[in-house]
N, CA, C and O atoms as a GROMACS GRO file, in nm:
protein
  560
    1UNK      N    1  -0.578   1.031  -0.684
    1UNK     CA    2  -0.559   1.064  -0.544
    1UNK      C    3  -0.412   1.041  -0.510
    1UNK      O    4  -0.362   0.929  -0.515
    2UNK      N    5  -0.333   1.165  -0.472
    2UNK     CA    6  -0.202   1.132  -0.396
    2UNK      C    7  -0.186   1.162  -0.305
    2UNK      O    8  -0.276   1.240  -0.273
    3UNK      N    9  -0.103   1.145  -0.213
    3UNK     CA   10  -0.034   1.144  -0.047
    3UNK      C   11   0.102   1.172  -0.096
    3UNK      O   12   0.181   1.137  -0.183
    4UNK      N   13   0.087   1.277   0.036
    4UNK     CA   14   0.243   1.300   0.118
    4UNK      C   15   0.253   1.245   0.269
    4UNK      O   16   0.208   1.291   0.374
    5UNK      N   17   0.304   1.167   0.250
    5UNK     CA   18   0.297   1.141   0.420
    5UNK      C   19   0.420   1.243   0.467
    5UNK      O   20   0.485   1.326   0.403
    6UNK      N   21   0.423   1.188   0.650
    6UNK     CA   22   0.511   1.271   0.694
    6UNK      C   23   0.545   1.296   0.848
    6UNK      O   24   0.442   1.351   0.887
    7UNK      N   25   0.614   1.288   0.938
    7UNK     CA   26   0.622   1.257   1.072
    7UNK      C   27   0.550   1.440   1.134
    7UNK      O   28   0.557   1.554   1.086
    8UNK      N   29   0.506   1.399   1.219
    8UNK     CA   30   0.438   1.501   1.320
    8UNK      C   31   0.533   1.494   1.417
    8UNK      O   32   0.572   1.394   1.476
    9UNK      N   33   0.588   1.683   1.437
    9UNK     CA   34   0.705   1.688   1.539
    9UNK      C   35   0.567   1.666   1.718
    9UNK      O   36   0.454   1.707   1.744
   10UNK      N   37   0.678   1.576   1.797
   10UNK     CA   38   0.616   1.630   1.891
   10UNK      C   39   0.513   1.690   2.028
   10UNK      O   40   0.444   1.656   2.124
   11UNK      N   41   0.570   1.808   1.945
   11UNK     CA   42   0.515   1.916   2.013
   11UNK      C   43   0.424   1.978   1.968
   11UNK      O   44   0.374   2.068   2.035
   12UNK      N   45   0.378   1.948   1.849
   12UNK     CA   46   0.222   1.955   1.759
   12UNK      C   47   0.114   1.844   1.788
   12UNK      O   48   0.006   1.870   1.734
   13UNK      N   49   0.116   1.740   1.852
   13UNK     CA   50   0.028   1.647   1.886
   13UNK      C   51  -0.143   1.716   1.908
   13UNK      O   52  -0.247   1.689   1.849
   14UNK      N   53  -0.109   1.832   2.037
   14UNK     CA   54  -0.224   1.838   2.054
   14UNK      C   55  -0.310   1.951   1.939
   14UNK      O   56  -0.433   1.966   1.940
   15UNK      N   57  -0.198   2.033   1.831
   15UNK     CA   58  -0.227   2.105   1.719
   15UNK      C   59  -0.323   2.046   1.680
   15UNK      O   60  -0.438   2.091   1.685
   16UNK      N   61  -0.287   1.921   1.629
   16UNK     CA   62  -0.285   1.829   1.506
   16UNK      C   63  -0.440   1.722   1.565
   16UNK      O   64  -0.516   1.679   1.478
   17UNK      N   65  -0.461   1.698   1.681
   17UNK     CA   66  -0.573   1.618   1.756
   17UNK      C   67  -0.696   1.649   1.671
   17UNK      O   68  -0.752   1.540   1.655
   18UNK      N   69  -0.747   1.721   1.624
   18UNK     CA   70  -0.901   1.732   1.624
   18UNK      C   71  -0.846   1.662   1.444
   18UNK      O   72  -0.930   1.575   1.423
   19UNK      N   73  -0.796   1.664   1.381
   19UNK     CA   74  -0.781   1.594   1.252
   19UNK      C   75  -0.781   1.472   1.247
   19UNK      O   76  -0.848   1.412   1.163
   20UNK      N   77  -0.691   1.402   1.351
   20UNK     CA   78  -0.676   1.315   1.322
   20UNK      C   79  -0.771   1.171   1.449
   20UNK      O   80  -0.760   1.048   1.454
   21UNK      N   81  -0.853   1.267   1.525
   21UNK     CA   82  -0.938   1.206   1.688
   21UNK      C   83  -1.018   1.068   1.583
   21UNK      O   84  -1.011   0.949   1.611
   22UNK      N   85  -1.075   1.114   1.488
   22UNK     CA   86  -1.146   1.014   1.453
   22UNK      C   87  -1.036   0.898   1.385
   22UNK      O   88  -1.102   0.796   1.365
   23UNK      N   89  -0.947   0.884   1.360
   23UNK     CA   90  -0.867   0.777   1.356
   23UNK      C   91  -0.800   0.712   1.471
   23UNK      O   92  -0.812   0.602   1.524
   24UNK      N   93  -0.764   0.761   1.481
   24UNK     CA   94  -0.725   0.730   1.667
   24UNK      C   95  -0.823   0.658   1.727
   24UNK      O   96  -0.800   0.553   1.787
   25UNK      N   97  -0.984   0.730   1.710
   25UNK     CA   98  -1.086   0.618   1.788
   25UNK      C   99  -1.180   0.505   1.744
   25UNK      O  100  -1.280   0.453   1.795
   26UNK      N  101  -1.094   0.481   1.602
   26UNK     CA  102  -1.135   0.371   1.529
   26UNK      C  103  -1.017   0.270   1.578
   26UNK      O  104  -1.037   0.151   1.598
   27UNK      N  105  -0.875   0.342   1.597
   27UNK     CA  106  -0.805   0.225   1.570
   27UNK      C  107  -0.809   0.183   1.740
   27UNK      O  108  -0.830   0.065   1.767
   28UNK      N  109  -0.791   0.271   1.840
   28UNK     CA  110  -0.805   0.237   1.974
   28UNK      C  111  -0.884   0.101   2.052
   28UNK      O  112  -0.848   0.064   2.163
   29UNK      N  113  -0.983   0.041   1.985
   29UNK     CA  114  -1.050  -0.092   2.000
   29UNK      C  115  -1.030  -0.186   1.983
   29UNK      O  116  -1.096  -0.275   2.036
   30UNK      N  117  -0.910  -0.216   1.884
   30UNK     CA  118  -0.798  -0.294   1.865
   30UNK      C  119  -0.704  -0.278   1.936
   30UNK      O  120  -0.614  -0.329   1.870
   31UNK      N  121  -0.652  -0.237   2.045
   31UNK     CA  122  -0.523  -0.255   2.100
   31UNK      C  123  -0.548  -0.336   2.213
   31UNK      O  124  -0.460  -0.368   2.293
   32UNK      N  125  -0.692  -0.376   2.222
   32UNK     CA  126  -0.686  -0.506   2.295
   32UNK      C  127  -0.694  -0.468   2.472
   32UNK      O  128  -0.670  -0.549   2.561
   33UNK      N  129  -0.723  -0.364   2.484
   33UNK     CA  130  -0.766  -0.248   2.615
   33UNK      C  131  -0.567  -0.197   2.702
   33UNK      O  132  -0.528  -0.154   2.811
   34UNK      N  133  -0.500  -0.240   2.564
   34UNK     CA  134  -0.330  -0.195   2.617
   34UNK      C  135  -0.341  -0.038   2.599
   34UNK      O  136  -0.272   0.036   2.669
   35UNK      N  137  -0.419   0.007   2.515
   35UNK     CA  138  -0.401   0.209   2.530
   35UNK      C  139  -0.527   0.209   2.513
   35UNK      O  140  -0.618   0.142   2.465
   36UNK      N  141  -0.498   0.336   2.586
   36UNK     CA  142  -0.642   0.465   2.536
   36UNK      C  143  -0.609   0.547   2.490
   36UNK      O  144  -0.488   0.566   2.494
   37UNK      N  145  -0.702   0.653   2.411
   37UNK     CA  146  -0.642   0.772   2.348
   37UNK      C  147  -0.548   0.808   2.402
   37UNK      O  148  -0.433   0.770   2.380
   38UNK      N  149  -0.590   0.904   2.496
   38UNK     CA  150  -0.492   0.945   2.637
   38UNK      C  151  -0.337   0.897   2.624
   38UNK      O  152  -0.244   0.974   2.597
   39UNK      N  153  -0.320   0.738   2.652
   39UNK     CA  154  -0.205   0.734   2.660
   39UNK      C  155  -0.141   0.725   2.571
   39UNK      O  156  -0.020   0.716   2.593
   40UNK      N  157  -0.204   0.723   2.380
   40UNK     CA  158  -0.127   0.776   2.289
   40UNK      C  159  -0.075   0.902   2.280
   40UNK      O  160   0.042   0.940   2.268
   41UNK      N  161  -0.176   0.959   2.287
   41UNK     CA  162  -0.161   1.130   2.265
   41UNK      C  163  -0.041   1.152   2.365
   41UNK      O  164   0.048   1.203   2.297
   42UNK      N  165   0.002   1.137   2.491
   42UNK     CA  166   0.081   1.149   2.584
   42UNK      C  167   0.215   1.116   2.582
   42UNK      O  168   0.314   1.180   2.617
   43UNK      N  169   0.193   0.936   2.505
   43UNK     CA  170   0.297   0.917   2.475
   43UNK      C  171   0.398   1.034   2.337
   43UNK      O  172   0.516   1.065   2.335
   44UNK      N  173   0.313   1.060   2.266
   44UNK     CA  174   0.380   1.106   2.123
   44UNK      C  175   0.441   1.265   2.229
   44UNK      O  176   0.550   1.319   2.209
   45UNK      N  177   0.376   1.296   2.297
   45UNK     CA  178   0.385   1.420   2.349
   45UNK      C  179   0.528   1.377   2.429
   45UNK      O  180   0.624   1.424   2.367
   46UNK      N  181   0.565   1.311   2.536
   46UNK     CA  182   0.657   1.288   2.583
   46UNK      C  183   0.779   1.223   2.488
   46UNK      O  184   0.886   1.174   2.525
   47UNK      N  185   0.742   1.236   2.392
   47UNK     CA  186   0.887   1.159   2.259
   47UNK      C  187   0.856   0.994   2.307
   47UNK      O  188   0.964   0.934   2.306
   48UNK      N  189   0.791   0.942   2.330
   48UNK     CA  190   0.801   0.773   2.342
   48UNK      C  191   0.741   0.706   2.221
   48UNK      O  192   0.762   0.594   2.172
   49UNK      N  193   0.673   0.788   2.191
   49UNK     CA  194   0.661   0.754   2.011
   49UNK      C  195   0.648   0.845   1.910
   49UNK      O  196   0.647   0.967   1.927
   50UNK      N  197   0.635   0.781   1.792
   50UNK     CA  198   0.574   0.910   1.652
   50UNK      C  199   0.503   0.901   1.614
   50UNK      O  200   0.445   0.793   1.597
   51UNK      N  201   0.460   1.024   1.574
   51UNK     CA  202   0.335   1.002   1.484
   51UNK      C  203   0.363   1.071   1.326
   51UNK      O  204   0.416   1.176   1.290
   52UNK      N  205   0.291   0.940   1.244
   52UNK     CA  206   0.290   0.928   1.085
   52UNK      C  207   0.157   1.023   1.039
   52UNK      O  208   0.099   1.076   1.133
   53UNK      N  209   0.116   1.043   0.936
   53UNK     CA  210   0.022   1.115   0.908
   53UNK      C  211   0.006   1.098   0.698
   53UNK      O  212   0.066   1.165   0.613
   54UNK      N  213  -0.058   1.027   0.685
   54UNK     CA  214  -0.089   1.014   0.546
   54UNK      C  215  -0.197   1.193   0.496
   54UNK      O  216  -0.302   1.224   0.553
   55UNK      N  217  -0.143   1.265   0.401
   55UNK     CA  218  -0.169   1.376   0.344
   55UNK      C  219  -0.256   1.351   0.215
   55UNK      O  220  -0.202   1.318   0.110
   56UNK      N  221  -0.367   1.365   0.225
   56UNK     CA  222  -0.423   1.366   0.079
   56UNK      C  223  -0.359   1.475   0.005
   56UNK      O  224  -0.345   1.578   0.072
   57UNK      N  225  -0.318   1.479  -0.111
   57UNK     CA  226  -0.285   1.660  -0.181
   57UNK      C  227  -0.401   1.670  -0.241
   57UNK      O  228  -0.409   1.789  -0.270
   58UNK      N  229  -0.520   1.601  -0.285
   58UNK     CA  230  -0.613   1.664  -0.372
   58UNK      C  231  -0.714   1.754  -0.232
   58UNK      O  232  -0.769   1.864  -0.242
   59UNK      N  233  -0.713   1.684  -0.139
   59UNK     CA  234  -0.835   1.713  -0.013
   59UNK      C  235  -0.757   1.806   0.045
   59UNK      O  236  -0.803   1.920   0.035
   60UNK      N  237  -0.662   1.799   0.097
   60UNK     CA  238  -0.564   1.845   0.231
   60UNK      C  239  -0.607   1.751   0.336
   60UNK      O  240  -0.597   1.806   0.445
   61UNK      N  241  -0.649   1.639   0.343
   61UNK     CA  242  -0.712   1.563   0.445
   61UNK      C  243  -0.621   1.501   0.501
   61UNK      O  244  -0.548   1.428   0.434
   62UNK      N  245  -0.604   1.514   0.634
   62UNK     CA  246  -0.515   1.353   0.681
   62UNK      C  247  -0.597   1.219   0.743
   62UNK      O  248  -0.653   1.188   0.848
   63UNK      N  249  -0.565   1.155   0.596
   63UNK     CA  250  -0.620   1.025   0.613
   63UNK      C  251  -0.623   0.907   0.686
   63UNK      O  252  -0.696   0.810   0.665
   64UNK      N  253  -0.519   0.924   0.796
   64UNK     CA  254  -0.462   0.834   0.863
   64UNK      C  255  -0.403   0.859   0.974
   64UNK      O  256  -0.407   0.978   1.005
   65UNK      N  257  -0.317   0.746   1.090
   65UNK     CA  258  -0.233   0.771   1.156
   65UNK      C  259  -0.126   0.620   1.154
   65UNK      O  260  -0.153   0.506   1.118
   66UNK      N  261  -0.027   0.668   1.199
   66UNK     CA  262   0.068   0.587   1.232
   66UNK      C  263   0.123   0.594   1.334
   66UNK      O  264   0.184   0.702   1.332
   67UNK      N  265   0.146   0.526   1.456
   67UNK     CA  266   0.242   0.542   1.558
   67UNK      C  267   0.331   0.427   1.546
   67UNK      O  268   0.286   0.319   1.509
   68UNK      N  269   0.465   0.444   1.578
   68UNK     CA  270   0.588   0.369   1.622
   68UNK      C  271   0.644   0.394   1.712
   68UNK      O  272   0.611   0.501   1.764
   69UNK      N  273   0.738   0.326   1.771
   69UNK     CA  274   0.808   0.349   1.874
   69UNK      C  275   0.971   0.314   1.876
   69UNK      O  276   1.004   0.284   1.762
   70UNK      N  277   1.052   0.310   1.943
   70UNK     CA  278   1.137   0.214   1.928
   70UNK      C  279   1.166   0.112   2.091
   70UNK      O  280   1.183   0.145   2.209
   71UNK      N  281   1.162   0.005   2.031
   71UNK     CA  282   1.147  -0.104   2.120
   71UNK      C  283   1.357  -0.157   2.114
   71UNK      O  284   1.437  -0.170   2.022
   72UNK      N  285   1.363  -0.168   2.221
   72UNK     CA  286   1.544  -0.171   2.242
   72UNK      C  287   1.529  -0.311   2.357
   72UNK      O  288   1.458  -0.312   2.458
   73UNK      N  289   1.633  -0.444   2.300
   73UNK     CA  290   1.655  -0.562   2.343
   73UNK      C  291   1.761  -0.544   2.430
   73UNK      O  292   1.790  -0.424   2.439
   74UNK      N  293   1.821  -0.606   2.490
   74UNK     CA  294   1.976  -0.658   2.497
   74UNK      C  295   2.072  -0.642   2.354
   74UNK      O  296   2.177  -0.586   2.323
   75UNK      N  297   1.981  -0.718   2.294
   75UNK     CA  298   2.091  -0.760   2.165
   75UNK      C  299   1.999  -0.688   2.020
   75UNK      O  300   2.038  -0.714   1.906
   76UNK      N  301   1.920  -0.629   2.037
   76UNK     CA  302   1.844  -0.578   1.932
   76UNK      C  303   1.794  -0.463   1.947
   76UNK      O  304   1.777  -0.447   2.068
   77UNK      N  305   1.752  -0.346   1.872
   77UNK     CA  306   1.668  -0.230   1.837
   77UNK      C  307   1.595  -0.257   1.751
   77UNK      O  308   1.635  -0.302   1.644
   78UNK      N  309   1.466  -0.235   1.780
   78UNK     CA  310   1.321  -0.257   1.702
   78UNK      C  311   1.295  -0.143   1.638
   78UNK      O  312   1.346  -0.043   1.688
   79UNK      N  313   1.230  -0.129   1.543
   79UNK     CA  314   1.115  -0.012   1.465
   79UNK      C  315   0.988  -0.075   1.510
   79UNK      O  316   0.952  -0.155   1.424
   80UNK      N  317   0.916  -0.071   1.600
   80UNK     CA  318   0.772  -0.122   1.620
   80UNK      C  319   0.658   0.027   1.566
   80UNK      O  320   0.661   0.147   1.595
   81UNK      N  321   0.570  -0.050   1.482
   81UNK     CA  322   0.476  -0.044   1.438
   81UNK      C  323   0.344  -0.028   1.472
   81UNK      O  324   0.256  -0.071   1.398
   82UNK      N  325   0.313   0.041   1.596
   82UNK     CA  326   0.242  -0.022   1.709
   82UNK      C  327   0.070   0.021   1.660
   82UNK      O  328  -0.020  -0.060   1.681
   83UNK      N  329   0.036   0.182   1.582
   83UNK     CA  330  -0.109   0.178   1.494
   83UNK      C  331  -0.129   0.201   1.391
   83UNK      O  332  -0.107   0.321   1.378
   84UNK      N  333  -0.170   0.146   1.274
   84UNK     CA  334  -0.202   0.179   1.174
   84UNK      C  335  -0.335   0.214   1.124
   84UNK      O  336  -0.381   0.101   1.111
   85UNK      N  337  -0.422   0.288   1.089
   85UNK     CA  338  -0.548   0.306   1.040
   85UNK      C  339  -0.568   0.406   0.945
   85UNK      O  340  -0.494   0.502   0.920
   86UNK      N  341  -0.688   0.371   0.887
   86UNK     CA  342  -0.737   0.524   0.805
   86UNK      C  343  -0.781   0.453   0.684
   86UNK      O  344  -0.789   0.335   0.650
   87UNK      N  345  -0.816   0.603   0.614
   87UNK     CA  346  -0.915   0.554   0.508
   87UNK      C  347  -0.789   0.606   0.370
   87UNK      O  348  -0.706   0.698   0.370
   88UNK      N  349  -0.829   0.484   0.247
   88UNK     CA  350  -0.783   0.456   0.145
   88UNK      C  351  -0.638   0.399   0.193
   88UNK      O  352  -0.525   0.428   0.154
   89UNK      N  353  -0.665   0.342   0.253
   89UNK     CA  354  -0.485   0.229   0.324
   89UNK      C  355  -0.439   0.234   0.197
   89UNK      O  356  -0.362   0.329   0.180
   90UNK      N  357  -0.467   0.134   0.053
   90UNK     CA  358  -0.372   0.096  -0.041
   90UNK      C  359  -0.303   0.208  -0.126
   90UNK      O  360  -0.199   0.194  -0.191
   91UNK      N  361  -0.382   0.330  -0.115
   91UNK     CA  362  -0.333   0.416  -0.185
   91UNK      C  363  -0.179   0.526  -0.100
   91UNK      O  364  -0.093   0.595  -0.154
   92UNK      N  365  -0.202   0.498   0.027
   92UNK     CA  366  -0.065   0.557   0.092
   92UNK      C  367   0.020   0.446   0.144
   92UNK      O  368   0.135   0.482   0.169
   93UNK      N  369  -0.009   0.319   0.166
   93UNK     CA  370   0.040   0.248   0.272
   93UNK      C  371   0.201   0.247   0.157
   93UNK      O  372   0.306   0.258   0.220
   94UNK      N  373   0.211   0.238   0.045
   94UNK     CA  374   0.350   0.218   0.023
   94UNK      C  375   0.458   0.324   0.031
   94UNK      O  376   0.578   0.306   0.047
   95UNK      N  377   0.376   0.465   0.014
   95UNK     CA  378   0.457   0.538   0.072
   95UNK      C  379   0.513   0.558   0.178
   95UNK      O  380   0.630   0.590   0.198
   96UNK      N  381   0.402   0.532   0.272
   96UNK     CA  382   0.427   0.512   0.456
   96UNK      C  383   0.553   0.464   0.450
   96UNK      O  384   0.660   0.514   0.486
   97UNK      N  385   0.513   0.320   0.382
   97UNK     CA  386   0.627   0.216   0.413
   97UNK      C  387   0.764   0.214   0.408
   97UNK      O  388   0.849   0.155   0.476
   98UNK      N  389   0.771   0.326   0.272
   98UNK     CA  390   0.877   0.372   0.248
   98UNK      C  391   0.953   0.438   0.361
   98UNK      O  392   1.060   0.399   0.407
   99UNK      N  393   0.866   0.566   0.408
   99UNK     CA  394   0.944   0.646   0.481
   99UNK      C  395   0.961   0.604   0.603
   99UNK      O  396   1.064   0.653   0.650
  100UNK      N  397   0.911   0.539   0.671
  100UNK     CA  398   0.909   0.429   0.794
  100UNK      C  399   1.014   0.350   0.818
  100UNK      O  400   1.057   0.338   0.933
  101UNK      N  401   1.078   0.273   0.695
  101UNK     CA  402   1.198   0.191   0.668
  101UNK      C  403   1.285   0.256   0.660
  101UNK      O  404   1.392   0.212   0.702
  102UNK      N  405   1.278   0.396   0.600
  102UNK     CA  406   1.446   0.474   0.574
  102UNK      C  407   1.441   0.536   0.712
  102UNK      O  408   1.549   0.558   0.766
  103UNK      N  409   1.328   0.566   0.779
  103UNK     CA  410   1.362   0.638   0.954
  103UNK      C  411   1.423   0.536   1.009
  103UNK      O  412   1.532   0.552   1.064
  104UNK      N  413   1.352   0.396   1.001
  104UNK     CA  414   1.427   0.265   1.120
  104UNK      C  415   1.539   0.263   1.092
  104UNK      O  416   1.624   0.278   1.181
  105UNK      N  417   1.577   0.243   0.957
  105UNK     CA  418   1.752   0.232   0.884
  105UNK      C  419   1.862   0.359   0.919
  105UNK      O  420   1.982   0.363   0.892
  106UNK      N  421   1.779   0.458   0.986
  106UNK     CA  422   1.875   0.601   0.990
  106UNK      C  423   1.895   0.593   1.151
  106UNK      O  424   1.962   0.673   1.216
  107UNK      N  425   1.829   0.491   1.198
  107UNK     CA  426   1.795   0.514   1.361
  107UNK      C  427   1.891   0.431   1.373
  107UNK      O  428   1.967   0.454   1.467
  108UNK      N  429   1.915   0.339   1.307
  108UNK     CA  430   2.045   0.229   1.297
  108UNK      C  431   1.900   0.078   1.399
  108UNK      O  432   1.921   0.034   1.512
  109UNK      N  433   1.822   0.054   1.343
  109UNK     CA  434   1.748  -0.030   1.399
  109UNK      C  435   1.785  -0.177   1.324
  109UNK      O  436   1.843  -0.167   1.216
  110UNK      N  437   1.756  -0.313   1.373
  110UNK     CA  438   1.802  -0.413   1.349
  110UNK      C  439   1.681  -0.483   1.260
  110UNK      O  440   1.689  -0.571   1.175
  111UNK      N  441   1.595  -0.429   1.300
  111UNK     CA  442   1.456  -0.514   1.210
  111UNK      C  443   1.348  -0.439   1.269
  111UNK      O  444   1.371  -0.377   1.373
  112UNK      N  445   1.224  -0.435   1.210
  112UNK     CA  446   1.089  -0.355   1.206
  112UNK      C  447   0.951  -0.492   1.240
  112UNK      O  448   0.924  -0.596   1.180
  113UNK      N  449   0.906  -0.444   1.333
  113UNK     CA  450   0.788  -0.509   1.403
  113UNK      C  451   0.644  -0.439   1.370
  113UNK      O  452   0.627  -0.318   1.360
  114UNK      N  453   0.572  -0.508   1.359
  114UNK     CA  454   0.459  -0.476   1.416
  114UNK      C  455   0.349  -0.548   1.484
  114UNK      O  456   0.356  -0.668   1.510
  115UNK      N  457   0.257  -0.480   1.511
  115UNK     CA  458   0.163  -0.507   1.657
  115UNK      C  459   0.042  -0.507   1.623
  115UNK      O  460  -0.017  -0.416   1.681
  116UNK      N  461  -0.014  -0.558   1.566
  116UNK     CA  462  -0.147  -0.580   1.453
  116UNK      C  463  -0.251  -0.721   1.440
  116UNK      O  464  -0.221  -0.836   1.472
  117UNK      N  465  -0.374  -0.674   1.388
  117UNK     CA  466  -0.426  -0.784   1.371
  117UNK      C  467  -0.372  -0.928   1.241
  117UNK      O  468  -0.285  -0.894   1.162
  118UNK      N  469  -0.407  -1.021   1.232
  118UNK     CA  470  -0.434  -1.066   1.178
  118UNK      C  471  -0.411  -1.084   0.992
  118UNK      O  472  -0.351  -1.149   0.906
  119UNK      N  473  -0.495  -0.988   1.009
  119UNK     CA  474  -0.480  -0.952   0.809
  119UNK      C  475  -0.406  -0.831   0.756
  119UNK      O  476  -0.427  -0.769   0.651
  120UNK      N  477  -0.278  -0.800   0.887
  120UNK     CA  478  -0.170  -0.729   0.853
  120UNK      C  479  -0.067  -0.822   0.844
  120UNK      O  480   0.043  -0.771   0.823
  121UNK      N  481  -0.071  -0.970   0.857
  121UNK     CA  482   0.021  -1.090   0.809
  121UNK      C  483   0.007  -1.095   0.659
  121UNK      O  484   0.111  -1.115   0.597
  122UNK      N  485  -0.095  -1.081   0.598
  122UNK     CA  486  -0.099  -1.104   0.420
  122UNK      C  487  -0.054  -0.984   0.353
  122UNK      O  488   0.021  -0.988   0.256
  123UNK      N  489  -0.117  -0.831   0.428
  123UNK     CA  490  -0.050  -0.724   0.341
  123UNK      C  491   0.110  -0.690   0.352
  123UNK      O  492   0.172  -0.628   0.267
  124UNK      N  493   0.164  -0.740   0.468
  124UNK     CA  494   0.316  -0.699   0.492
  124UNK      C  495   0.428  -0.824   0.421
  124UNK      O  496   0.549  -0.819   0.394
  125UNK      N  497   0.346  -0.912   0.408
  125UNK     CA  498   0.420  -0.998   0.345
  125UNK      C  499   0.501  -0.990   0.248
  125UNK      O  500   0.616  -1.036   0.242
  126UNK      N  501   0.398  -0.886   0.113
  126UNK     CA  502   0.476  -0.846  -0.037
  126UNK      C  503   0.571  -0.736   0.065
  126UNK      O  504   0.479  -0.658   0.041
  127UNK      N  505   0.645  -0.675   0.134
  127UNK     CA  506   0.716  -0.594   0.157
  127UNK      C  507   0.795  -0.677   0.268
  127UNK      O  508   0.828  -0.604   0.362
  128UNK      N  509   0.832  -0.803   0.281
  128UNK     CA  510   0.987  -0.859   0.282
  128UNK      C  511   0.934  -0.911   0.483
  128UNK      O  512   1.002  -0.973   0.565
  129UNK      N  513   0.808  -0.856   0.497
  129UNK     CA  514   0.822  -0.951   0.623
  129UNK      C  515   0.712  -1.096   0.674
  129UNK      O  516   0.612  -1.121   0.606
  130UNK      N  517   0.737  -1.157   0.763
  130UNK     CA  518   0.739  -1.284   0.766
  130UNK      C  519   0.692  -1.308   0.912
  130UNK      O  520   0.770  -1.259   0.993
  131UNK      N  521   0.575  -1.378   0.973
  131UNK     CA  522   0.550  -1.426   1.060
  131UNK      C  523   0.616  -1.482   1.164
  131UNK      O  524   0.587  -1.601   1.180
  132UNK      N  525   0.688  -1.443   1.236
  132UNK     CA  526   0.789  -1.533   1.330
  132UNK      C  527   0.723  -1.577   1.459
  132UNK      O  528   0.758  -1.680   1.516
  133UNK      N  529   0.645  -1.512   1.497
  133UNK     CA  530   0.573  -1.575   1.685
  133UNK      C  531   0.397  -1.540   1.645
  133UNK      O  532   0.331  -1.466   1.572
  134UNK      N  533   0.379  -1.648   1.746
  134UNK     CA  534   0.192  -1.611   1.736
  134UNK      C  535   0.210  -1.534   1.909
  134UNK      O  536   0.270  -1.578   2.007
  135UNK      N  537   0.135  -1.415   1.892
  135UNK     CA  538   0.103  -1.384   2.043
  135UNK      C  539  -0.025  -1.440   2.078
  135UNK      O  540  -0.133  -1.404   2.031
  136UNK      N  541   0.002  -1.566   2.197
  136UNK     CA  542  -0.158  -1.538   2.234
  136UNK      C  543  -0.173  -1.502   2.365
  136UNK      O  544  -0.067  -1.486   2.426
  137UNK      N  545  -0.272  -1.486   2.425
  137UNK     CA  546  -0.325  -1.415   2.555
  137UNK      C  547  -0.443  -1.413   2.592
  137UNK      O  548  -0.552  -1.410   2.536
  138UNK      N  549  -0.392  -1.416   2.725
  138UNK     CA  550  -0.547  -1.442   2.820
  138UNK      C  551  -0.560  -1.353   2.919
  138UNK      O  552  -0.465  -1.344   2.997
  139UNK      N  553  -0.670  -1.273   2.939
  139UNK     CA  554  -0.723  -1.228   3.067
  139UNK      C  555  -0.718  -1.279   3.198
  139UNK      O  556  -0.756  -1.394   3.215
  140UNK      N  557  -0.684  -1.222   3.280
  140UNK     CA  558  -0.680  -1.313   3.423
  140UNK      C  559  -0.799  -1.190   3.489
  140UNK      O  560  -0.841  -1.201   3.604
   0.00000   0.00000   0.00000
């Protein structure tokens, strides 16, 4: 099984929707009630983020999604990481990773975030990143 991944311009978002709806509404339950479909799809549509897309070549399937954004400090530019999902993760995630790092590095970004559960602390680890803050949070 191989992958091409690959950024989705755009202005193809809503092309591209019925491929990729069922990833989107797996990963949407995890964001902790911060998006809904809606305001992904909207966002990628207005340029406030991108969207990744893992390519099976044996299926033509797209296995996945990715959104990022870029998150801008005072003193820093982020690559945030903000969804990851889909099926056969280990078999694309290093390519992703690849092309993800040479976009943040071309964007001139200072370091790469992400916005994830838990047991995306053990897989990102072998690829050079490191736990720095616990978010926690409460409902009011």
């Amino acid at each position: 099984m191989t992958y091409e991944v690959s950024g989705v311009p755009h202005e193809d978002v809503y092309r591209i929707l019925p491929l990729i709806d069922k990833h989107l509404n797996n990963v949407i339950p995890y964001t902790g009630g911060r998006y809904e479909k809606q305001d992904i799809i909207e966002g990628i549509e207005n340029k406030l983020f991108d969207l990744w897309i893992p390519i099976n070549t044996d299926t033509s399937n797209i296995d996945g999604v990715v959104v990022t954004q870029f998150t801008v400090y005072p003193r820093k530019k982020v690559f945030t990481i903000l969804l990851c999902c889909g099926d056969h993760l280990n078999k694309w995630y290093s390519s992703m990773f690849e092309m993800l790092s040479s976009f943040a590095q071309l964007n001139r970004c200072d370091l790469a975030e992400v916005v994830g559960r838990k047991g995306w602390v053990r897989k990102l680890k072998d690829d050079g990143f490191k736990q720095s803050v616990w978010i926690v949070e409460r409902e009011f």
